[in-house]
Phi, psi and omega in degrees: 000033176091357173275125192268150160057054180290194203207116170291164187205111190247149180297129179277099188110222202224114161323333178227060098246355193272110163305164191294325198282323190266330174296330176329279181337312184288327198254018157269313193290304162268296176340288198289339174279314171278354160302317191289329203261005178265310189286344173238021155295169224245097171271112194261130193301085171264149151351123166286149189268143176319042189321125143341135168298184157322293207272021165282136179264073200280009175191131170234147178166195173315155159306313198281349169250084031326306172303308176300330173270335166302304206281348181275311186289013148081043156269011175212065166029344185085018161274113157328134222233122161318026293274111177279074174309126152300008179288321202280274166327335152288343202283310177276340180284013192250008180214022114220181182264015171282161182269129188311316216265010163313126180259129162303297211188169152256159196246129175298162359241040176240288142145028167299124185288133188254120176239144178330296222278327183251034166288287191271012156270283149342327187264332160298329176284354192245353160103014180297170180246157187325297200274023133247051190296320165333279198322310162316320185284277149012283190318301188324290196309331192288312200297309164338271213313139189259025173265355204303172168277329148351285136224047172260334148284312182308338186243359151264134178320132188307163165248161186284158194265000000 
């Protein structure tokens, strides 16, 4: 949203499994304290970063160094990762007729352009198989749209807990 080097703050758990008295706790106790610690840290001014073309080839090496260079350039969550070959990413792009550098939409909460390609580059990283890239595509376009509920929750104001 136009912010450089926000500073994330994630709820500890699953929010609707969480009883009233304990989501209370978690967003008083935690929430709210790495949120303070998020807005007043010390932000060191960076260089803007370099996007890969598609067909670049930014890293070759162990699975375990893939991961660790996926997960420092913050392409991942730190979940394990499909390694996206272009061998791999073509594999999904066969299972439509759109054009890779077709952009959907842009996607909160980065305001970031979403592509045929890195839709199947996402898709390979997340272990799905080729045919379902439709299904993916499908998912994308709803988030894409902007009348979607997706985002029309983002801009309605949070309620009180």
């Amino acid at each position: 949203m136009g912010i450089k080097n926000i500073a994330l703050a994630e709820y500890p758990g699953i929010v609707a499994m969480d009883i009233k008295e304990e989501l209370r706790r978690k967003v008083t106790e935690i929430l709210v304290k790495n949120i303070i610690a998020g807005f007043t840290r010390q932000v060191e001014d960076t260089a803007p970063r370099v996007e890969p073309a598609p067909r670049d080839i930014v890293f070759k090496g162990s699975l375990e160094a893939v991961q660790e260079h996926f997960y420092k350039n913050q392409w991942t969550d730190g979940l394990p990762i499909i390694p996206p070959t272009l061998e791999k990413v073509d594999a999904f792009l066969k299972f439509t007729s759109r054009s890779p550098n077709e952009i959907i939409g842009k996607l909160l909460p980065e305001n970031r352009e979403a592509t045929i390609w890195n839709v199947a580059v996402n898709g390979v990283m997340a272990g799905c198989r080729p045919e379902y890239m439709p299904i993916l595509l499908a998912a994308v376009d709803a988030i894409a749209d902007p009348n979607s509920a997706f985002r029309t929750a983002a801009r309605r104001p949070a309620g009180n807990l």
